[in-house]
N, CA, C and O of each residue as an XYZ file, in Angstrom:
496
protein
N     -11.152      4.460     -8.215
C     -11.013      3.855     -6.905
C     -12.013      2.721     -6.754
O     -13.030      2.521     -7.418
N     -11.369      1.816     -5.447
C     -12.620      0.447     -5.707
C     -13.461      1.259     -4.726
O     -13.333      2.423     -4.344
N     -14.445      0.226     -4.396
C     -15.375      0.735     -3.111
C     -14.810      1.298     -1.974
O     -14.032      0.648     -1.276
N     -15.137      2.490     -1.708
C     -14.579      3.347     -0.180
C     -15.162      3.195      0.869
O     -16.392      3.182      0.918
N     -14.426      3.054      1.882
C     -15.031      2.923      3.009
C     -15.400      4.257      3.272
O     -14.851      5.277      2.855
N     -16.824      4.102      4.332
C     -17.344      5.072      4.874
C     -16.073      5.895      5.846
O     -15.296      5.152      6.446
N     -15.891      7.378      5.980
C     -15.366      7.779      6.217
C     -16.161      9.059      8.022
O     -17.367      9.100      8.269
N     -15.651      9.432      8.431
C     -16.068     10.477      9.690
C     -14.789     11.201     10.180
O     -13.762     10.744     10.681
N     -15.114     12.302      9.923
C     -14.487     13.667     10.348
C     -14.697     14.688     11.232
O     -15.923     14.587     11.274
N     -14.471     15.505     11.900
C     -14.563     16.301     12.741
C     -15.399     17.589     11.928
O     -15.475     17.494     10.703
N     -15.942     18.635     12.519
C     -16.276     19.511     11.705
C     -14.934     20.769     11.681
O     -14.638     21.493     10.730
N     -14.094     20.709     13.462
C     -13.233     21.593     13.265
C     -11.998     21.039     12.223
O     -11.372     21.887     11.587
N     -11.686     19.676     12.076
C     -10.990     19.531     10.805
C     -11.700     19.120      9.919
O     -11.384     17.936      9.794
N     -12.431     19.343      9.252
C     -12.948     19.889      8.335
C     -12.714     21.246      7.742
O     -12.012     21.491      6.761
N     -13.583     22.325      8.669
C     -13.132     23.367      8.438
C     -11.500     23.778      8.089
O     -11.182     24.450      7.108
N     -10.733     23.345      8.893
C      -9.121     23.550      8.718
C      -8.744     22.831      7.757
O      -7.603     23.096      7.378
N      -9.399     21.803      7.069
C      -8.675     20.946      5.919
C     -10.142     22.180      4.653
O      -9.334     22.824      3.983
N     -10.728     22.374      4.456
C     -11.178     23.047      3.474
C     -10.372     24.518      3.665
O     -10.088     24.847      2.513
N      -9.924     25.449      4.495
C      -9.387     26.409      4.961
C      -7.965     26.406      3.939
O      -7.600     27.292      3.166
N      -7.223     24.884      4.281
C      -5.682     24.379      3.528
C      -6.102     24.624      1.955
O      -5.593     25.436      1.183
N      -7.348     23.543      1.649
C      -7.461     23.572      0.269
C      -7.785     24.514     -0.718
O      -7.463     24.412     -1.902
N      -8.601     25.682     -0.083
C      -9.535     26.543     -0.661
C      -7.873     27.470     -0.826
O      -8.098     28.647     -1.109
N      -6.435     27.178     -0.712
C      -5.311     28.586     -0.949
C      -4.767     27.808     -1.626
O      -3.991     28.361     -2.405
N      -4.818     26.157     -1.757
C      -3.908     25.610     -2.926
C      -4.197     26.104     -4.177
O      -5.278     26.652     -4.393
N      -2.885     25.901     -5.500
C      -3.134     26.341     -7.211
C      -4.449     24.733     -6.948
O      -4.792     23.869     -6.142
N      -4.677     25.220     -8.170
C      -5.427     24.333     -9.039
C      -5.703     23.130     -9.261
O      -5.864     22.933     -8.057
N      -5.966     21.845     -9.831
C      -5.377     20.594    -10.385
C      -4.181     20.122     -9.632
O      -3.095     19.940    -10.184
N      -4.412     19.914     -8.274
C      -3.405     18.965     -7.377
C      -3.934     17.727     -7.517
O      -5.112     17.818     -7.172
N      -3.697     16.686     -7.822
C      -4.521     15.612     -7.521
C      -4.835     15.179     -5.837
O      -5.971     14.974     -5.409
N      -3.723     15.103     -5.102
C      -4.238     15.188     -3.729
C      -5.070     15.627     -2.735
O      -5.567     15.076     -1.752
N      -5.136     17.038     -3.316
C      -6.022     18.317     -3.013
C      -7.760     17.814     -3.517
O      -8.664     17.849     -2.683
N      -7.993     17.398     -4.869
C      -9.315     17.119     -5.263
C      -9.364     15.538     -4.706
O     -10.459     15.196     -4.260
N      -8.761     14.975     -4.694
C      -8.800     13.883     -4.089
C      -9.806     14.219     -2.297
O     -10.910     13.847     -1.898
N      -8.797     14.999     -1.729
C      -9.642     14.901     -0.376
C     -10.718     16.113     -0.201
O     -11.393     16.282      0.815
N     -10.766     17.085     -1.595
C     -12.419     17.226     -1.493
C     -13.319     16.181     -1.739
O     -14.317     15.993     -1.043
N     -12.975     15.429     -2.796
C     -14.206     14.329     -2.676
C     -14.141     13.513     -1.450
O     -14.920     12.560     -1.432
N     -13.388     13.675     -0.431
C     -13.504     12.835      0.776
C     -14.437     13.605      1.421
O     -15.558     13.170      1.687
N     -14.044     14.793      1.716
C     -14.875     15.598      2.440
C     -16.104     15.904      2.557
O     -16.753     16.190      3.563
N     -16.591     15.784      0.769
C     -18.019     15.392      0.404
C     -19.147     14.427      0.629
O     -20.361     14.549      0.468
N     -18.379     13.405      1.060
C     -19.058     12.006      1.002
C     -18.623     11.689      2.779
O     -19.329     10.857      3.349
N     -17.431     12.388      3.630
C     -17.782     12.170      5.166
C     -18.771     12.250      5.511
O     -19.658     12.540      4.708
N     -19.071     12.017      6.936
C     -19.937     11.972      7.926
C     -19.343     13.147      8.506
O     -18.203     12.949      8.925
N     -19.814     14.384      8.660
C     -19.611     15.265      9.814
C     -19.582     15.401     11.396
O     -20.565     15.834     11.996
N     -18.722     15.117     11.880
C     -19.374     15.092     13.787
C     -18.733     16.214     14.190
O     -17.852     16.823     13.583
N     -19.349     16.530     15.537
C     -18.785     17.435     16.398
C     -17.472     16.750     16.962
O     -17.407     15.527     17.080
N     -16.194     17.785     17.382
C     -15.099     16.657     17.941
C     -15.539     16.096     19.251
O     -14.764     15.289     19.764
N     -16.606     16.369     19.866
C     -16.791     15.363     21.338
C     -17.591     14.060     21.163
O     -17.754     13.131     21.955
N     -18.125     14.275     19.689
C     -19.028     13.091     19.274
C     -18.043     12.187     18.434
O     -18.603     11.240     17.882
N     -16.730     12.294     18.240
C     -15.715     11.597     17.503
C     -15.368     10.205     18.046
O     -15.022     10.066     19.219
N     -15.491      8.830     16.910
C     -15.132      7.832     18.026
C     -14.007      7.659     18.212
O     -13.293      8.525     17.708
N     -13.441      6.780     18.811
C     -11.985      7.198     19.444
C     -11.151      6.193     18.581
O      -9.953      6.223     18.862
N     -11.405      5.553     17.868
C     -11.318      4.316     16.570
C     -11.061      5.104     15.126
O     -10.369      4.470     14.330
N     -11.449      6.174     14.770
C     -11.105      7.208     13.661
C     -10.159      7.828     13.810
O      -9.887      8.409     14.861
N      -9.289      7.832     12.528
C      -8.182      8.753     12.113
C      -8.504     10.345     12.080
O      -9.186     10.676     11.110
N      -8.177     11.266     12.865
C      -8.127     12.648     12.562
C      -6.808     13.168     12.466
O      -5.802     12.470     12.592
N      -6.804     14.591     12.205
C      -5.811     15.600     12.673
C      -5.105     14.936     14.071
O      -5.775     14.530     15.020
N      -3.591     14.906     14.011
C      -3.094     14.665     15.445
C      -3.272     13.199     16.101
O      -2.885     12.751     17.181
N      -3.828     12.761     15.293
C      -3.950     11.014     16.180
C      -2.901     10.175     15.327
O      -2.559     10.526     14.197
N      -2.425      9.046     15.960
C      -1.424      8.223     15.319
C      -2.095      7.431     15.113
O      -3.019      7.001     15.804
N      -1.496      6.911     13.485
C      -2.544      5.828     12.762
C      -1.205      4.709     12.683
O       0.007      4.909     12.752
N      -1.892      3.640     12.532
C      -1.176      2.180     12.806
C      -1.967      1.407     11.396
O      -3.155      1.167     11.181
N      -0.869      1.184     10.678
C      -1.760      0.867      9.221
C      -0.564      0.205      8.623
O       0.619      0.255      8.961
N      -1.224     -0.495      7.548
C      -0.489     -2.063      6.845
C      -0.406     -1.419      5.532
O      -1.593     -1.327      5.222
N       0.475     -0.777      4.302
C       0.597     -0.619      3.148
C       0.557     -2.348      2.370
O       1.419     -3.225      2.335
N      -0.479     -2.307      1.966
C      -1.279     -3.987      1.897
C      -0.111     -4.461      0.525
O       0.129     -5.668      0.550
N       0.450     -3.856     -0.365
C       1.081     -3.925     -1.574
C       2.973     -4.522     -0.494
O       3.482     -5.639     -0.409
N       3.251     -3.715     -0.144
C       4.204     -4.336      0.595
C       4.412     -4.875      1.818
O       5.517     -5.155      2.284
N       3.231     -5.042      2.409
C       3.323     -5.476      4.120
C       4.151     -4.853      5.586
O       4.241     -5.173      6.771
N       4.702     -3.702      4.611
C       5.145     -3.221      5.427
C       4.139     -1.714      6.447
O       3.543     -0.722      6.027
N       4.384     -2.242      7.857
C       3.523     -1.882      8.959
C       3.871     -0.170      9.360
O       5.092     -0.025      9.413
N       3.288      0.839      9.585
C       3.882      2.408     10.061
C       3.010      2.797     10.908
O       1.781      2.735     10.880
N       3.877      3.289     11.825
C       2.653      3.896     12.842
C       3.429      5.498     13.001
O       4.550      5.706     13.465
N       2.443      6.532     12.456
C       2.496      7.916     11.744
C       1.315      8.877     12.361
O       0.159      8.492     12.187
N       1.505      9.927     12.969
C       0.836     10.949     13.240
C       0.271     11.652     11.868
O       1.219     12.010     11.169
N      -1.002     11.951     11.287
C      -1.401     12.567     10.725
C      -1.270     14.196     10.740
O      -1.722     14.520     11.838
N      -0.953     15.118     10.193
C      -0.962     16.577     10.499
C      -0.620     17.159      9.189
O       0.193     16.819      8.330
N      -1.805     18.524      9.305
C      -1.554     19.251      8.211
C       0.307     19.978      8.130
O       1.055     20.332      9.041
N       0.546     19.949      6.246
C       1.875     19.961      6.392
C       2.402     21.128      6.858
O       3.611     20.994      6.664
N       2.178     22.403      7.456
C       2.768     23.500      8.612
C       2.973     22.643      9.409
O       4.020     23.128      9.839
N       2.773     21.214     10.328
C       3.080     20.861     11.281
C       3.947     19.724     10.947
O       4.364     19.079     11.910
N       4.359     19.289      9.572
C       5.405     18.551      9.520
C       6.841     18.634     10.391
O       7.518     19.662     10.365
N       7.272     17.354     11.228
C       8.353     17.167     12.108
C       9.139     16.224     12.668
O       9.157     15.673     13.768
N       9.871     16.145     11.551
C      10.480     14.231     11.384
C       9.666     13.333     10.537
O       8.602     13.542      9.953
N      10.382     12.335     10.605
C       9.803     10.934     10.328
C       8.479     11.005     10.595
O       7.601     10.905      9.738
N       8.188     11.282     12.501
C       7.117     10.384     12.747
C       5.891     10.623     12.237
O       5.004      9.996     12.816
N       5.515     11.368     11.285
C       4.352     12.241     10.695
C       4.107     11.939      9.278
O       4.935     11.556      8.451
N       2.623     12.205      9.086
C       2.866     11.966      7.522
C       1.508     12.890      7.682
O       0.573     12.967      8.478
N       2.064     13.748      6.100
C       1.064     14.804      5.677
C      -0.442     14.382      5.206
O      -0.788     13.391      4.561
N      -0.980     15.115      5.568
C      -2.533     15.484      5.307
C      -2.455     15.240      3.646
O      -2.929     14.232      3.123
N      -1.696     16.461      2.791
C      -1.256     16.517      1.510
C      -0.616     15.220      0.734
O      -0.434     15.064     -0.473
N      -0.319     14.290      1.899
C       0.621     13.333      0.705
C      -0.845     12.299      0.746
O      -1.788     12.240      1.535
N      -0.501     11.560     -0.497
C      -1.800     10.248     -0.504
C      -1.476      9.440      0.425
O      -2.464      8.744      0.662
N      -0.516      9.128      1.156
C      -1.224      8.208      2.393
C      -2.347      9.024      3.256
O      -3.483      8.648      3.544
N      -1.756     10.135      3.552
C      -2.355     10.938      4.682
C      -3.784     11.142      4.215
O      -4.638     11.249      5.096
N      -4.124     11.204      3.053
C      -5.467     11.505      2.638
C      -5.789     10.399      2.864
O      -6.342     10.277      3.957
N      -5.659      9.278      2.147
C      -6.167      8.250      2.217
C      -6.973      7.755      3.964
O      -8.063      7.309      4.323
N      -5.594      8.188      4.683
C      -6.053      7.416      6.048
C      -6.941      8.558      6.795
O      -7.561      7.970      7.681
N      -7.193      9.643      6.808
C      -8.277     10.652      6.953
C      -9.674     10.342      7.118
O     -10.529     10.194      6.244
N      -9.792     10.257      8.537
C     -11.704      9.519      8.809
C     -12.029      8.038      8.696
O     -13.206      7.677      8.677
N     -10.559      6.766      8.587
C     -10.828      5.619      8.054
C     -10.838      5.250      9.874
O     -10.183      5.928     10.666
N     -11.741      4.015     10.310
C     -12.011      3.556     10.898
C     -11.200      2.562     11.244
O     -10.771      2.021     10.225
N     -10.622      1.867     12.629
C     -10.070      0.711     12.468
C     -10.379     -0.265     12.012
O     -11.535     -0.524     12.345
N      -9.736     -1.378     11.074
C     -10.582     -2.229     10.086
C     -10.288     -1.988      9.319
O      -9.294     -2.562      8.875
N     -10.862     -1.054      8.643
C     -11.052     -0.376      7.350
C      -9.766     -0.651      6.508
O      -8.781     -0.999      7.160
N      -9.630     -0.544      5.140
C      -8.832     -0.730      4.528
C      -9.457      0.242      3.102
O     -10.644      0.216      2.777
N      -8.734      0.802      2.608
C      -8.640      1.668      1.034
C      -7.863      2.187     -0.082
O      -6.841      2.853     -0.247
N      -8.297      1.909     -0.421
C      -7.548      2.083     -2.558
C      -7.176      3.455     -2.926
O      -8.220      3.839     -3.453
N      -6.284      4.520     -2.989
C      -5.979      5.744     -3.386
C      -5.126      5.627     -4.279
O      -4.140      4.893     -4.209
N      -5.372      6.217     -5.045
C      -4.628      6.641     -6.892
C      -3.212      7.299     -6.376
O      -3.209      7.999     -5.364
N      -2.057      7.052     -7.088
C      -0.844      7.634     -6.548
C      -0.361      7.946     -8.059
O       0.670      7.286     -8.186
N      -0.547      8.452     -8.941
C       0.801      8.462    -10.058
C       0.105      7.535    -11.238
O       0.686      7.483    -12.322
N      -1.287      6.704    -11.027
C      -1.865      5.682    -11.614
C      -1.425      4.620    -11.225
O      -1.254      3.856    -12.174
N      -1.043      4.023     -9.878
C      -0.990      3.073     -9.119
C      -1.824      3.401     -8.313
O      -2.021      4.587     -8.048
N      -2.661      2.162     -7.610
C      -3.012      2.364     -6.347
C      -2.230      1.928     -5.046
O      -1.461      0.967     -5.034
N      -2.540      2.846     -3.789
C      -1.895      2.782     -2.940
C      -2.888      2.209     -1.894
O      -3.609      3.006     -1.294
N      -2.983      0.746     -1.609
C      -4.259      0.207     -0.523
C      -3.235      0.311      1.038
O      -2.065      0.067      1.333
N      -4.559      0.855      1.806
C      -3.698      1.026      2.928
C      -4.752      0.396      4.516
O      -5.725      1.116      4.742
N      -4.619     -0.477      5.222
C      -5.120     -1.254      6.020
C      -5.005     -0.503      7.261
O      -3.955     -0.135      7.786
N      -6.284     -0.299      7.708
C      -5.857      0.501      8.974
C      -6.068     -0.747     10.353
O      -7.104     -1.369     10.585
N      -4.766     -0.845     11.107
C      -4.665     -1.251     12.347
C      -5.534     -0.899     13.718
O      -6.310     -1.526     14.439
N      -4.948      0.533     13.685
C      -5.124      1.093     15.236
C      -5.015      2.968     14.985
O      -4.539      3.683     14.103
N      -5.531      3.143     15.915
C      -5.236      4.893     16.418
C      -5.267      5.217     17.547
O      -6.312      5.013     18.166
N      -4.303      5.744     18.118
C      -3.759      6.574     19.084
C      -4.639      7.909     19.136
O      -5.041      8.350     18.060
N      -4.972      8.598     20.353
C      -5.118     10.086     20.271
C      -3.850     11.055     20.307
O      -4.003     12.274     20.237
């Protein structure tokens, strides 16, 4: 990966995203992928969360920088997958956009492509 942006997470998703990972098999790449996110976050309490960060449940507004094409997607672990308008915790966008700041923009490994993804905006 190139340089990552600094990332900030909640501690209750946290807990619920280590909770998901700690029952997956083995060698997911997605799965070790967002332990090393988790490692290198910033921890906050959710009342200390800025309102500019991607969590659990907020809609992210983001630019897939490789095709320009624009999505605006609710984040949620996949038990709460429901339609279109969502995109999993588990898939590499969803990791990717996990704690990214508006601004922010980042590089995630897909298959040995990278997947750069520009974050716009977030919704609560």
């Amino acid at each position: 990966m190139s340089t990552l942006p600094p990332i900030t997470v909640s501690r209750k998703d946290r807990d619920r995203i280590y909770k998901l990972l700690d029952n997956m098999p083995a060698h997911n790449e997605v799965a070790e992928g967002l332990y090393d996110e988790l490692d290198r976050a910033e921890i906050l309490e959710e009342q200390d969360m800025p309102d500019d960060v991607v969590r659990l449940h907020s809609k992210a507004h983001f630019t897939n920088e490789a095709s320009g094409r624009v999505y605006q997607l609710e984040l949620v672990m996949p038990a709460d997958m429901a339609g279109d308008h969502c995109v999993s915790l588990l898939s590499p966008a969803g990791a990717a956009l996990l704690g990214l700041k508006v601004g922010d923009s980042i590089e995630w490994p897909v298959a040995g492509k990278p997947l750069r993804l520009r974050l716009n905006a977030v919704e609560k």
